[in-house]
MDTraj code that builds the backbone (N, CA, C; nanometers):
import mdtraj as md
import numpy as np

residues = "UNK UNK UNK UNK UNK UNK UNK UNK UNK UNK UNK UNK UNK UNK UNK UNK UNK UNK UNK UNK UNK UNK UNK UNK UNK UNK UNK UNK UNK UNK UNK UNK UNK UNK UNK UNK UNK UNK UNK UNK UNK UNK UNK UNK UNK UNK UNK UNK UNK UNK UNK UNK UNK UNK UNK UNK UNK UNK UNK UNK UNK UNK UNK UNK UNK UNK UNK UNK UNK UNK UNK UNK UNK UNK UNK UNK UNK UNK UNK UNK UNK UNK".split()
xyz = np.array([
    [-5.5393, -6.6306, 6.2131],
    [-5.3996, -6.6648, 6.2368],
    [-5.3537, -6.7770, 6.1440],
    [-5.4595, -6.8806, 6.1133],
    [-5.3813, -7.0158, 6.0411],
    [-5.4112, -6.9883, 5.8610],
    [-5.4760, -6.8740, 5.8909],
    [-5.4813, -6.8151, 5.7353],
    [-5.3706, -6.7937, 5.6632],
    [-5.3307, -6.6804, 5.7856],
    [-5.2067, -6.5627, 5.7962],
    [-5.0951, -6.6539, 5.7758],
    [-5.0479, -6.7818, 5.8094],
    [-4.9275, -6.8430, 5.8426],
    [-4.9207, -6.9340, 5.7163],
    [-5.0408, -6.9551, 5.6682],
    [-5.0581, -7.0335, 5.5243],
    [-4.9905, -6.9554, 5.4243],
    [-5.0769, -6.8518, 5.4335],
    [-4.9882, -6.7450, 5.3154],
    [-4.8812, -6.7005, 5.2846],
    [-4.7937, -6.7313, 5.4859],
    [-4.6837, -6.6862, 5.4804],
    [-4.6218, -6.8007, 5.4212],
    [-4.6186, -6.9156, 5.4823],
    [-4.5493, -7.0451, 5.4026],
    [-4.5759, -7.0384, 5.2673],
    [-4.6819, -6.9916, 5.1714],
    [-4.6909, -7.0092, 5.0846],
    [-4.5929, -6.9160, 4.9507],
    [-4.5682, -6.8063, 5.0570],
    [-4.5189, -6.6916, 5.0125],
    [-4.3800, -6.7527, 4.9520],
    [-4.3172, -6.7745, 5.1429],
    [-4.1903, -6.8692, 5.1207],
    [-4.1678, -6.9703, 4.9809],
    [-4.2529, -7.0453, 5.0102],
    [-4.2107, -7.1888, 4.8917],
    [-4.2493, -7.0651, 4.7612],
    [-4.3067, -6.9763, 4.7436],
    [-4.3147, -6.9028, 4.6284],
    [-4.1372, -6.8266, 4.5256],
    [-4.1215, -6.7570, 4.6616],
    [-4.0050, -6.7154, 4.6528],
    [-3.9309, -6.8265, 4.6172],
    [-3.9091, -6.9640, 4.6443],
    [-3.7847, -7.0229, 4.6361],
    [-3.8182, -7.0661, 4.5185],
    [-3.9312, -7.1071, 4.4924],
    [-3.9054, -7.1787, 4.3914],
    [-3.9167, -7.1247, 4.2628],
    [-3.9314, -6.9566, 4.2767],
    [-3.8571, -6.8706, 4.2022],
    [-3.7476, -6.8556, 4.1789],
    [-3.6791, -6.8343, 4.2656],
    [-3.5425, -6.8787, 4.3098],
    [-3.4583, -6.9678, 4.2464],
    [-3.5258, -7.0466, 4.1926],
    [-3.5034, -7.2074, 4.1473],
    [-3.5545, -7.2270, 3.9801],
    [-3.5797, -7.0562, 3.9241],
    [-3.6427, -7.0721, 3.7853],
    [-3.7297, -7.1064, 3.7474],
    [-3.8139, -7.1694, 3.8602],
    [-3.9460, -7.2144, 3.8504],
    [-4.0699, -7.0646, 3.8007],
    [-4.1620, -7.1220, 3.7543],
    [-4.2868, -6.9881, 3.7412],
    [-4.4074, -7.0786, 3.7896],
    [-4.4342, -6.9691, 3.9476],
    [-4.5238, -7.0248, 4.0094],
    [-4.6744, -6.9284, 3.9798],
    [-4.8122, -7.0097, 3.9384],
    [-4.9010, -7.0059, 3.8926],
    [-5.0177, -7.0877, 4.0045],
    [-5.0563, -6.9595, 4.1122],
    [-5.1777, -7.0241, 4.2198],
    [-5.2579, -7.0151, 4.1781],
    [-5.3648, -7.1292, 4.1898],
    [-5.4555, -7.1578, 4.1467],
    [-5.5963, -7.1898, 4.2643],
    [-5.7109, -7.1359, 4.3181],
    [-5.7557, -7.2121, 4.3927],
    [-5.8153, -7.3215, 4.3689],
    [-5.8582, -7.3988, 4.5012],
    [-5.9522, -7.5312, 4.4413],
    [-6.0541, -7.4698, 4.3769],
    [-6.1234, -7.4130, 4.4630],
    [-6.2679, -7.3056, 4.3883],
    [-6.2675, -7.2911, 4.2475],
    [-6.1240, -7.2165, 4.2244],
    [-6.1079, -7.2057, 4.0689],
    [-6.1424, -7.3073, 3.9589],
    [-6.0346, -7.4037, 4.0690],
    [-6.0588, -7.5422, 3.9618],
    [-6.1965, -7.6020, 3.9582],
    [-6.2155, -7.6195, 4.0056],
    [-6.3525, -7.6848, 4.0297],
    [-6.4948, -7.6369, 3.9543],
    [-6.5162, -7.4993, 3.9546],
    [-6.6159, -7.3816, 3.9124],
    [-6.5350, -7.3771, 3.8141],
    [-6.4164, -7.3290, 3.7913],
    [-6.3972, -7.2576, 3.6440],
    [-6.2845, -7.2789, 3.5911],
    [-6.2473, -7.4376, 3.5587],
    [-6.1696, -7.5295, 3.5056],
    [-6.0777, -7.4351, 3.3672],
    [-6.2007, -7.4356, 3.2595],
    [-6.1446, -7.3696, 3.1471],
    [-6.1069, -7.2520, 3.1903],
    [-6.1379, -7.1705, 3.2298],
    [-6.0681, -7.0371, 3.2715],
    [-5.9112, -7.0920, 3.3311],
    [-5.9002, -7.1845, 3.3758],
    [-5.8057, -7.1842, 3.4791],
    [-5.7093, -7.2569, 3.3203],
    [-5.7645, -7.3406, 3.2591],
    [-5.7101, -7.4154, 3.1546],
    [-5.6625, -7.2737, 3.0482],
    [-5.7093, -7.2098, 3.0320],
    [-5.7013, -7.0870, 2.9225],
    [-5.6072, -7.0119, 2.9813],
    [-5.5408, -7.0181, 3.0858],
    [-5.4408, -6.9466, 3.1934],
    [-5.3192, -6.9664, 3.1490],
    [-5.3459, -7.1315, 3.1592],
    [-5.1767, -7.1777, 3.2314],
    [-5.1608, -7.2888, 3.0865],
    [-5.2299, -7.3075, 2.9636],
    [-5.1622, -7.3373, 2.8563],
    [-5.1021, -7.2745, 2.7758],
    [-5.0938, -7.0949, 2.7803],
    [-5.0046, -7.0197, 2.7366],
    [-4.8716, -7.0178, 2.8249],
    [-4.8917, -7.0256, 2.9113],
    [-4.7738, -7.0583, 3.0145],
    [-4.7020, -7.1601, 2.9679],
    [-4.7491, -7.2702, 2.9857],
    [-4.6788, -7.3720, 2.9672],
    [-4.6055, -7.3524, 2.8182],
    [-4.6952, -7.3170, 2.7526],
    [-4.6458, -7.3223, 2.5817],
    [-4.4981, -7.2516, 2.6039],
    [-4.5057, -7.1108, 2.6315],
    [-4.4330, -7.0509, 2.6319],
    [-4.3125, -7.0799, 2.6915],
    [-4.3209, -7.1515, 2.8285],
    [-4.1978, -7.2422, 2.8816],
    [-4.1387, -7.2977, 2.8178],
    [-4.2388, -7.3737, 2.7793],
    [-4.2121, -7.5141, 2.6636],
    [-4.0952, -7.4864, 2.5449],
    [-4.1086, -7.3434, 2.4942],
    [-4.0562, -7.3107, 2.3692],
    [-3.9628, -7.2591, 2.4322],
    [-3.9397, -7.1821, 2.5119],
    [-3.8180, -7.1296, 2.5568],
    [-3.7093, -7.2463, 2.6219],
    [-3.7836, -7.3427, 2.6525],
    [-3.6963, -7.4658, 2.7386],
    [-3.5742, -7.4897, 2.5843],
    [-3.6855, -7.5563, 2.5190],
    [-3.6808, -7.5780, 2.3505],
    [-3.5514, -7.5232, 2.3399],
    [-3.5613, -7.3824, 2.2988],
    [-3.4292, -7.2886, 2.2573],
    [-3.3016, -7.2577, 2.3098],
    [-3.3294, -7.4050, 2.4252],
    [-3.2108, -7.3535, 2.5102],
    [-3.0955, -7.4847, 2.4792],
    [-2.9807, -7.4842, 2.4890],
    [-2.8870, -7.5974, 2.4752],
    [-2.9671, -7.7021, 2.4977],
    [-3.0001, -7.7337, 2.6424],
    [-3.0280, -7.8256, 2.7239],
    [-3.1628, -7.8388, 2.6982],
    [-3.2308, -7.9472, 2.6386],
    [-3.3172, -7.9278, 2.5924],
    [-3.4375, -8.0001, 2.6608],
    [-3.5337, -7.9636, 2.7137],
    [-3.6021, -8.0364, 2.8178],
    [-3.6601, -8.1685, 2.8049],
    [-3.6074, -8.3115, 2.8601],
    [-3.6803, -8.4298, 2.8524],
    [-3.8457, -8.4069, 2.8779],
    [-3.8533, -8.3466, 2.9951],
    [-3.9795, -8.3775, 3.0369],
    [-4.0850, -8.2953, 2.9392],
    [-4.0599, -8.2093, 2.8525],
    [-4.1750, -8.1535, 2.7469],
    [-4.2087, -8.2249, 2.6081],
    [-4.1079, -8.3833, 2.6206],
    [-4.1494, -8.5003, 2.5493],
    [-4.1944, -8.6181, 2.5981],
    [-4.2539, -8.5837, 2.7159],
    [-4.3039, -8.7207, 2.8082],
    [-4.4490, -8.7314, 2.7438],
    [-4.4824, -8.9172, 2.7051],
    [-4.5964, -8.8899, 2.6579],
    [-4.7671, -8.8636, 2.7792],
    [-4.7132, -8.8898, 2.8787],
    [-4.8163, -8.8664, 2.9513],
    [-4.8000, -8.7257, 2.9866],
    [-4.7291, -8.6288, 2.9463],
    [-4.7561, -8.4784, 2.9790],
    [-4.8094, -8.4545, 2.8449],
    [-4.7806, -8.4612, 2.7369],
    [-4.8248, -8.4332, 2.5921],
    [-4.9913, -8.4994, 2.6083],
    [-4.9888, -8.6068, 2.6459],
    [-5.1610, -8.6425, 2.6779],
    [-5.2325, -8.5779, 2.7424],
    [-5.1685, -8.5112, 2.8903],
    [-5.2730, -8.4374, 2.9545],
    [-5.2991, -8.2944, 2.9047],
    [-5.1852, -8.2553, 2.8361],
    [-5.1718, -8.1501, 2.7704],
    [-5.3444, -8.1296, 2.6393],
    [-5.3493, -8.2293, 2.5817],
    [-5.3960, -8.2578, 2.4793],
    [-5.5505, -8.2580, 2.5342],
    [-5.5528, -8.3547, 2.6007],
    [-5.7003, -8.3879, 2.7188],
    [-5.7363, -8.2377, 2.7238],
    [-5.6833, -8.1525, 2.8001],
    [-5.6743, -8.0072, 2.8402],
    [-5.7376, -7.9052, 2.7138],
    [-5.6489, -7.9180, 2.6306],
    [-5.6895, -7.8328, 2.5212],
    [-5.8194, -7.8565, 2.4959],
    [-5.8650, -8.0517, 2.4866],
    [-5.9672, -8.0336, 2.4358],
    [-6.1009, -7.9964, 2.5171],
    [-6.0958, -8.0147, 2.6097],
    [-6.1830, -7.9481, 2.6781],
    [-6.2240, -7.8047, 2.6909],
    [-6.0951, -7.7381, 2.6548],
    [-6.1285, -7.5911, 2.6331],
    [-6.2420, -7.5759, 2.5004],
    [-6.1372, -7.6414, 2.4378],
    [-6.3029, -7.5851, 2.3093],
    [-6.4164, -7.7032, 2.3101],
    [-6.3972, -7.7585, 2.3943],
    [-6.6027, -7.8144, 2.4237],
    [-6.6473, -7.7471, 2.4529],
])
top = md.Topology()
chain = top.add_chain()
for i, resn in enumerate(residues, 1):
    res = top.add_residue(resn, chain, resSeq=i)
    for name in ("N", "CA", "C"):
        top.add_atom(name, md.element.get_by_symbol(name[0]), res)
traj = md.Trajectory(xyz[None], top)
């Protein structure tokens, strides 16, 4: 039952924040934890791809010049190819 009601809430906040232009990308802890780069090799094409489309748009996104997202960004990559 508290599985079932997780998923459903999860469903919810899924939808909205689709809703909201967002692109939602679940991840488990398991995942993270066991299989970091896999999970890293996922969601930096994602992001890229956001990133560039944010880019091309009038409004051009502050937050894909923040230097602590460009750092973790960077951190990230490099760990993929260790």
């Amino acid at each position: 039952h508290c599985l079932r009601e997780t998923r459903r809430r999860d469903e919810e906040k899924t939808r909205w924040l689709e809703s909201e232009g967002y692109l939602v990308l679940r991840v488990s802890t398991e995942e993270i934890r066991y299989h970091l780069k896999s999970v890293l090799q996922m969601l930096l094409p994602q992001i890229s791809k956001r990133t560039k489309a944010l880019r091309g748009n009038c409004t051009t996104a502050k937050w894909s010049h923040h230097p602590l997202l460009r750092a973790a960004l960077e951190e990230a990559r490099l760990r993929m190819t260790a």
